[in-house]
N, CA, C and O atoms as CSV, one atom per row, in Angstrom:
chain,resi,resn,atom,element,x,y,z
A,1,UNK,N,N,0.842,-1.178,0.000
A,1,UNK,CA,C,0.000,0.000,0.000
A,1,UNK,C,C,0.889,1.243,0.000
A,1,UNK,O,O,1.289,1.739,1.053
A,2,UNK,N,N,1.140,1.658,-1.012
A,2,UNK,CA,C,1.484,3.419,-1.106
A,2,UNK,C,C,0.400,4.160,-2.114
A,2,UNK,O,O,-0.587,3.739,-2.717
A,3,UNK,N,N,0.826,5.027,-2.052
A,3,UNK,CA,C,0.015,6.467,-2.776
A,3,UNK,C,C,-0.056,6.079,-3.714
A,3,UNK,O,O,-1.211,6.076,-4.137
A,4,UNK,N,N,1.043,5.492,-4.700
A,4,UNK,CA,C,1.351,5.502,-6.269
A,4,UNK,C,C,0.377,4.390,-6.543
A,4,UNK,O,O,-0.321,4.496,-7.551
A,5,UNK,N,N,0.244,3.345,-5.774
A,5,UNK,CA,C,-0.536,2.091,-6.518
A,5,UNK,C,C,-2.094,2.354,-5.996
A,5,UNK,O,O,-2.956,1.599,-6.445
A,6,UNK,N,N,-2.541,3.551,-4.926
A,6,UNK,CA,C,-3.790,3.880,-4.912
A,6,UNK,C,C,-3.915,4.820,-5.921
A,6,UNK,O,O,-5.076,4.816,-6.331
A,7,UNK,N,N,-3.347,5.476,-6.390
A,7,UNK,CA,C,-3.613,6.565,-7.290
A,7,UNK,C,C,-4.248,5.617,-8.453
A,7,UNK,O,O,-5.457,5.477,-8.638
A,8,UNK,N,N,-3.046,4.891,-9.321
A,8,UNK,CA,C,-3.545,3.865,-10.167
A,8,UNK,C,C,-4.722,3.327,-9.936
A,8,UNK,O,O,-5.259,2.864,-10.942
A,9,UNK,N,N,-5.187,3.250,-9.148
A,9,UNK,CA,C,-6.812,2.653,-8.864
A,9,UNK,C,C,-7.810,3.382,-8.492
A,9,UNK,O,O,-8.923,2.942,-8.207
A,10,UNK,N,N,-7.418,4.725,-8.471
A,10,UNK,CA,C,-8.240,5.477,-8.509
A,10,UNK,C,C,-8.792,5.998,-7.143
A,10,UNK,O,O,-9.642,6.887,-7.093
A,11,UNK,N,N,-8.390,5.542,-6.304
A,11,UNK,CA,C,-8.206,5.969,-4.675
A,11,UNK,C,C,-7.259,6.542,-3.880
A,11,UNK,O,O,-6.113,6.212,-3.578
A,12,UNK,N,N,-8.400,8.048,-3.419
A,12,UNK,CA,C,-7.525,8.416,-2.730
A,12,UNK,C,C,-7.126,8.669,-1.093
A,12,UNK,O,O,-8.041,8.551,-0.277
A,13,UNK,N,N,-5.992,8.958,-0.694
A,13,UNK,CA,C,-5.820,8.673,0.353
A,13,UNK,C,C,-6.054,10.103,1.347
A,13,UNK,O,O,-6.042,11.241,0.878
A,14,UNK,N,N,-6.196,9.890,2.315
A,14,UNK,CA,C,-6.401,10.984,3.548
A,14,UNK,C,C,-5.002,11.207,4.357
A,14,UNK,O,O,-4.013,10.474,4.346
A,15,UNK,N,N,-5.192,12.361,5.022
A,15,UNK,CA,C,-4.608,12.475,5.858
A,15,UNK,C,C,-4.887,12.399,7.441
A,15,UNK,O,O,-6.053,12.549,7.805
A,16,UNK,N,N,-4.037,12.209,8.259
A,16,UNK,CA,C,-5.129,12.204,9.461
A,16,UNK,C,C,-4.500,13.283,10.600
A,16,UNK,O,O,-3.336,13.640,10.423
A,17,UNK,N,N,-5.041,13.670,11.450
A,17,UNK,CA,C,-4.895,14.801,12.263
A,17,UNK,C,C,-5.459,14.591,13.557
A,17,UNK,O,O,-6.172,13.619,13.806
A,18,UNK,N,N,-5.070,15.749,14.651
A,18,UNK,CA,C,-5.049,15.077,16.124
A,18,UNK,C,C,-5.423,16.879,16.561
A,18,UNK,O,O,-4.483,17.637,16.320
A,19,UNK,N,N,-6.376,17.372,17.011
A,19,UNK,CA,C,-6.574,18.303,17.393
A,19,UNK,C,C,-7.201,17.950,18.952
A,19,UNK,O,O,-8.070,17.144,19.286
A,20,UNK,N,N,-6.380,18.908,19.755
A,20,UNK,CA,C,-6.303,19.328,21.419
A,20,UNK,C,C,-6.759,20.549,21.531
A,20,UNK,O,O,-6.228,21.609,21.199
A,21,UNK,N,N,-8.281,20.236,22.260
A,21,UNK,CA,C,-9.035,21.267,22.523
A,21,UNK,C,C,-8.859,21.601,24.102
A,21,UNK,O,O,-8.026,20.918,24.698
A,22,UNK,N,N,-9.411,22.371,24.673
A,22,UNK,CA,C,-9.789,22.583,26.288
A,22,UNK,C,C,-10.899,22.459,26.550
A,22,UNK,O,O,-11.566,22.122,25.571
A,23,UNK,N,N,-11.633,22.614,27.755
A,23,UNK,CA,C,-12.582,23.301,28.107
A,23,UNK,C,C,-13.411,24.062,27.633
A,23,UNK,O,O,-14.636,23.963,27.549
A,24,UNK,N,N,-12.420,25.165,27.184
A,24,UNK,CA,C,-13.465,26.602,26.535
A,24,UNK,C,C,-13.701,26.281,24.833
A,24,UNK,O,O,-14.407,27.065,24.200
A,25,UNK,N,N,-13.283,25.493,24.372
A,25,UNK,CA,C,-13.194,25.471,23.041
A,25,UNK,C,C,-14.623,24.993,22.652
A,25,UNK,O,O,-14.976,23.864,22.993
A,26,UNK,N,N,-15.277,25.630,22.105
A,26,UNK,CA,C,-16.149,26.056,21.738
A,26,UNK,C,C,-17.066,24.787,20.563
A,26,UNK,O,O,-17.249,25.301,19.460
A,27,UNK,N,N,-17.553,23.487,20.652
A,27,UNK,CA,C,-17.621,22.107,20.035
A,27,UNK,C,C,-18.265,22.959,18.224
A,27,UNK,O,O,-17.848,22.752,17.084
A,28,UNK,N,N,-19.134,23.685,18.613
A,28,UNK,CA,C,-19.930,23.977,17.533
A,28,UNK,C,C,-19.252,24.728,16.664
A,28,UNK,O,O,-19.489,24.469,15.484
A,29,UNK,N,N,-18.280,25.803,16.934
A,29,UNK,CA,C,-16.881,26.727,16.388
A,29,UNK,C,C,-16.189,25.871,15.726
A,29,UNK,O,O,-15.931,26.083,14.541
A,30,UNK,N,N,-15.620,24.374,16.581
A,30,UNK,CA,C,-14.711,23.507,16.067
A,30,UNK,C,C,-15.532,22.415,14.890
A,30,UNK,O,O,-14.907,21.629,14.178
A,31,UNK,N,N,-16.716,22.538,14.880
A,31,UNK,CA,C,-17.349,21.676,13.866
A,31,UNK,C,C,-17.140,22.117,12.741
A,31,UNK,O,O,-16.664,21.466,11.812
A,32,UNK,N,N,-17.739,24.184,12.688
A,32,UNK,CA,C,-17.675,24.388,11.922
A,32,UNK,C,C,-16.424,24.735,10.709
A,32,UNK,O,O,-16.535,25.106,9.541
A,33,UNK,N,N,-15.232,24.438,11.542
A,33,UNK,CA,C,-14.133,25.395,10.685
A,33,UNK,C,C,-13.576,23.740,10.238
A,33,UNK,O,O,-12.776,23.472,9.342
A,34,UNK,N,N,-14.232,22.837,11.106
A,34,UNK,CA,C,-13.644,21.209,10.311
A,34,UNK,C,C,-14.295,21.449,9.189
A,34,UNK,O,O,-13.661,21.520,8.136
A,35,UNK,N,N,-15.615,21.609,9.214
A,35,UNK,CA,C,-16.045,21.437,7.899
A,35,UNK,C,C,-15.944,22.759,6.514
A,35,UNK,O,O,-16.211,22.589,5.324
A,36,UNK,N,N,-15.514,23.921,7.137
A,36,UNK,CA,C,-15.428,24.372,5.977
A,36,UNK,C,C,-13.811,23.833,5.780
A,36,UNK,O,O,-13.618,24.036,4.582
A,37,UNK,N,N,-12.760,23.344,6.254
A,37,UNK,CA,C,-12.094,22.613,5.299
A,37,UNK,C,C,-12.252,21.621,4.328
A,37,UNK,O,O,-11.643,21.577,3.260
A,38,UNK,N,N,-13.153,20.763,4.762
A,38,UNK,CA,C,-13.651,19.444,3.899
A,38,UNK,C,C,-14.435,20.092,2.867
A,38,UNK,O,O,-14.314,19.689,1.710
A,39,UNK,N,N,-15.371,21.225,3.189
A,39,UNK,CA,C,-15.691,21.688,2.140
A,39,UNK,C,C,-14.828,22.166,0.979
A,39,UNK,O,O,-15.421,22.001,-0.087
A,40,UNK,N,N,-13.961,22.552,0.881
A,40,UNK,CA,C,-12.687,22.669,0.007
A,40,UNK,C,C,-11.683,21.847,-0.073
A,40,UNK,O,O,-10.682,22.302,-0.626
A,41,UNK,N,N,-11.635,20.679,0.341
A,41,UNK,CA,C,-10.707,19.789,0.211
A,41,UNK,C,C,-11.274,18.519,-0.185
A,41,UNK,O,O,-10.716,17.624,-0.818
A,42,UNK,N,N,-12.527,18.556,0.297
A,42,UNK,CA,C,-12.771,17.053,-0.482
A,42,UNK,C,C,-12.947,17.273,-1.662
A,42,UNK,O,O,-13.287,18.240,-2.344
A,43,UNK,N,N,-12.475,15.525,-1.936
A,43,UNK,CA,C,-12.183,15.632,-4.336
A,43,UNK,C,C,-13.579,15.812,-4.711
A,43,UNK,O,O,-13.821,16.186,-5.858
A,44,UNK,N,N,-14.742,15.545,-3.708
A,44,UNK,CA,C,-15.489,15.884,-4.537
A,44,UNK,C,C,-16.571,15.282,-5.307
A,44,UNK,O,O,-17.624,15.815,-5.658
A,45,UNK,N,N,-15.963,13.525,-5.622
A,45,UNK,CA,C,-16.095,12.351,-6.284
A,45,UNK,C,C,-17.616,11.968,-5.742
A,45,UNK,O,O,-18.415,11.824,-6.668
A,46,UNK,N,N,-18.046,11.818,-4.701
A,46,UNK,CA,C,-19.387,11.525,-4.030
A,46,UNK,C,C,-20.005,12.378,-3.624
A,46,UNK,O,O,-19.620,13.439,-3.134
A,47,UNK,N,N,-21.446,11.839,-3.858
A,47,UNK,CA,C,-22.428,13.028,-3.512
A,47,UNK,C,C,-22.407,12.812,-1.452
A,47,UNK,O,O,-23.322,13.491,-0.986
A,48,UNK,N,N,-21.802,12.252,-0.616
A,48,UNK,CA,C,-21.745,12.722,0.755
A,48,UNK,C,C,-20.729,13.497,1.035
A,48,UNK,O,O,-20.760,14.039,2.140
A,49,UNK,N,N,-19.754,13.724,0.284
A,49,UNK,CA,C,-18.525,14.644,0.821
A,49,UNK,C,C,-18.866,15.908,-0.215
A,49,UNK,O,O,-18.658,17.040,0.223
A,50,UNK,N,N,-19.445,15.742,-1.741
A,50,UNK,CA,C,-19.887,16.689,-1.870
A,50,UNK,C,C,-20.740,17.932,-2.177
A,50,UNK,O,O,-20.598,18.974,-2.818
A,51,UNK,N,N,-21.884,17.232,-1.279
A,51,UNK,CA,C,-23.309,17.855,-1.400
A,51,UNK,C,C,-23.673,17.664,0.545
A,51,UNK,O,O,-24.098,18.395,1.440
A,52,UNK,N,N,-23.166,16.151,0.406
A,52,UNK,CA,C,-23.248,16.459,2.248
A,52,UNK,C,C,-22.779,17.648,3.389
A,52,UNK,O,O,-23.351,18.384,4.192
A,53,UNK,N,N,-21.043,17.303,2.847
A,53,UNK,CA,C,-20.662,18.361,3.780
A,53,UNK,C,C,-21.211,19.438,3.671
A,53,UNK,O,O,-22.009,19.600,4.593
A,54,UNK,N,N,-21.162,20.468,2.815
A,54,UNK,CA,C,-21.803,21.755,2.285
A,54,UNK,C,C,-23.343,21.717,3.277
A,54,UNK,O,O,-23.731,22.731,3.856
A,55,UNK,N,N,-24.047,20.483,3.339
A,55,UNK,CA,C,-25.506,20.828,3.902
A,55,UNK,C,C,-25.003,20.997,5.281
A,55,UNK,O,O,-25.266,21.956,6.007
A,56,UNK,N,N,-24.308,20.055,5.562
A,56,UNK,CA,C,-23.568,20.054,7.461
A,56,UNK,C,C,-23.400,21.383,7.825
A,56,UNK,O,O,-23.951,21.882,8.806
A,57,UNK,N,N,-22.477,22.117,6.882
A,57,UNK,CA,C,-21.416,23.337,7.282
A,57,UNK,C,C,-22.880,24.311,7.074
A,57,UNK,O,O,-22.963,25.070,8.039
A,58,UNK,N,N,-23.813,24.466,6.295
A,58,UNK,CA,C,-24.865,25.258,7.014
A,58,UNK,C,C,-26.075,24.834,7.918
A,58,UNK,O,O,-27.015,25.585,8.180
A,59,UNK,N,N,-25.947,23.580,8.351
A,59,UNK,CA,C,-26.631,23.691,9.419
A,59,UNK,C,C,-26.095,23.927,10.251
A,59,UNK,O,O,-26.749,24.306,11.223
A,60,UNK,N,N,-24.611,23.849,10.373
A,60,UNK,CA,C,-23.644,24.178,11.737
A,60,UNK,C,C,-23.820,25.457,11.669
A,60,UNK,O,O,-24.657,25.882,12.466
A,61,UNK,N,N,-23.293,26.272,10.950
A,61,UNK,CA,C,-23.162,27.838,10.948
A,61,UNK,C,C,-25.392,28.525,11.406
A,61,UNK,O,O,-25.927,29.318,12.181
A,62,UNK,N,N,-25.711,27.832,10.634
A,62,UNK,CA,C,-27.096,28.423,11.777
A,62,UNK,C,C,-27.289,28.792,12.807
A,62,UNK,O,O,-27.511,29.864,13.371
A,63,UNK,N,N,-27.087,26.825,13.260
A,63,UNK,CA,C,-26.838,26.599,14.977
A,63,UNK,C,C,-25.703,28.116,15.854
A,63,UNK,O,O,-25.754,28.780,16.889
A,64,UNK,N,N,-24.883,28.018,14.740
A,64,UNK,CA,C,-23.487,28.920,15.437
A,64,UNK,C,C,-24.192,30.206,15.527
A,64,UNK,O,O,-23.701,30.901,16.417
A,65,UNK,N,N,-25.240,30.800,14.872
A,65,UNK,CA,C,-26.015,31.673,14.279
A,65,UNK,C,C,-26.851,31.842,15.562
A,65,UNK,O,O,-26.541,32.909,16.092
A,66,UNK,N,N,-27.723,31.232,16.200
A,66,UNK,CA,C,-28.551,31.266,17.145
A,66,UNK,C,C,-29.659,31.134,16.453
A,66,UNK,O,O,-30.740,31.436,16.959
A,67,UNK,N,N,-29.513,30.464,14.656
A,67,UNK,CA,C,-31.137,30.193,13.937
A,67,UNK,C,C,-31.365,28.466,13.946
A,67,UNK,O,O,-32.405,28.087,13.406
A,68,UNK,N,N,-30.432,27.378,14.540
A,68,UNK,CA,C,-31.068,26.080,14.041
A,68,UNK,C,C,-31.600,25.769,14.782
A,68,UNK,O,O,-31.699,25.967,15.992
A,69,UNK,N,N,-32.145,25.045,13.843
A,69,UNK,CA,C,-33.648,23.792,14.565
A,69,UNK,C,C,-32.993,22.900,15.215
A,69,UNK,O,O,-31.769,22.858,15.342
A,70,UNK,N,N,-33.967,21.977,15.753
A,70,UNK,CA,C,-33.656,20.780,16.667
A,70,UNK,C,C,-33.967,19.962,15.796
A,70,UNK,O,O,-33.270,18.972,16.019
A,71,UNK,N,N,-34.710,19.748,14.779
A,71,UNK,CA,C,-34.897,18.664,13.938
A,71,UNK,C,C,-34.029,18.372,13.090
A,71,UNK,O,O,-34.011,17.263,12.555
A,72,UNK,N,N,-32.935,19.561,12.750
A,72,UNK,CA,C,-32.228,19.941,11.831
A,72,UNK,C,C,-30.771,18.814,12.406
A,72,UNK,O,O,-30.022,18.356,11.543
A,73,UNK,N,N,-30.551,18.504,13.826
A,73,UNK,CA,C,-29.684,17.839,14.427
A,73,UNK,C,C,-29.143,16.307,13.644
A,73,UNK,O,O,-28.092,15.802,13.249
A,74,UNK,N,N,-30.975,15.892,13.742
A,74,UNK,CA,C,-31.070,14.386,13.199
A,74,UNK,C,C,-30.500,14.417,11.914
A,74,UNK,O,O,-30.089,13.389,11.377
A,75,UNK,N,N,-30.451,15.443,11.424
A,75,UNK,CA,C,-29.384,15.866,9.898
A,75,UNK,C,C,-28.094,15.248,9.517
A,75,UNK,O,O,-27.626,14.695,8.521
A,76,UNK,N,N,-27.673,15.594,10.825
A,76,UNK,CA,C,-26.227,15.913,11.272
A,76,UNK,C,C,-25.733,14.206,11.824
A,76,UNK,O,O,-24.638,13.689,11.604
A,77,UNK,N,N,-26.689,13.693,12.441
A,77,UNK,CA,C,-26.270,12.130,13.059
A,77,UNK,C,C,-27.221,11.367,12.327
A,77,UNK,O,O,-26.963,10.168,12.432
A,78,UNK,N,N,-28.178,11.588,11.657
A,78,UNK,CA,C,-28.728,10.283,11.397
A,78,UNK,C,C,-28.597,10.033,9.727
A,78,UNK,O,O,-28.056,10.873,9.008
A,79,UNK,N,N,-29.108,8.890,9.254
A,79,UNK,CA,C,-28.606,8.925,7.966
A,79,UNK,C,C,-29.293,9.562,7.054
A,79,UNK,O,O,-30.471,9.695,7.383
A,80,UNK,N,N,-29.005,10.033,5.978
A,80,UNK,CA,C,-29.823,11.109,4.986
A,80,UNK,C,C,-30.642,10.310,4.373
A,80,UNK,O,O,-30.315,9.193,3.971
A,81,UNK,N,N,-32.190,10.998,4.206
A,81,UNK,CA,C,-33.677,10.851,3.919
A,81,UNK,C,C,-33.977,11.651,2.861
A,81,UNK,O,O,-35.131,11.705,2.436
């Protein structure tokens, strides 16, 4: 398994990351700035990374907003309907 023989097949690989929050760090702040990266970084290739995230990152920014729903949650954890 390297890059070069996933590339050839058309898969690609991730990176992975380790973020150390506190206390004050803010869960809904940190959702949202995960996802506006994925929003610009994912390839794109599927409609959940790219039509999903995009719906996530504005229901987060609502919530962050003081406008989301509670129904809008089941969005966010349950599977898309």
């Amino acid at each position: 398994m390297d890059f070069e023989s996933f590339r050839k097949a058309g898969v690609a690989l991730g990176s992975g990351a380790l973020l150390i929050c506190d206390q004050h760090t803010c869960i809904v702040d940190l959702v949202k700035v995960l996802l506006q990266f994925f929003r610009f970084e994912s390839c794109g290739k599927c409609t959940p990374c790219r039509i999903g995230t995009q719906r996530a990152y504005e229901i987060v920014e609502r919530i962050s907003q003081g406008q989301g729903k509670l129904e809008e949650l089941d969005n966010l954890t349950g599977p898309c309907k």
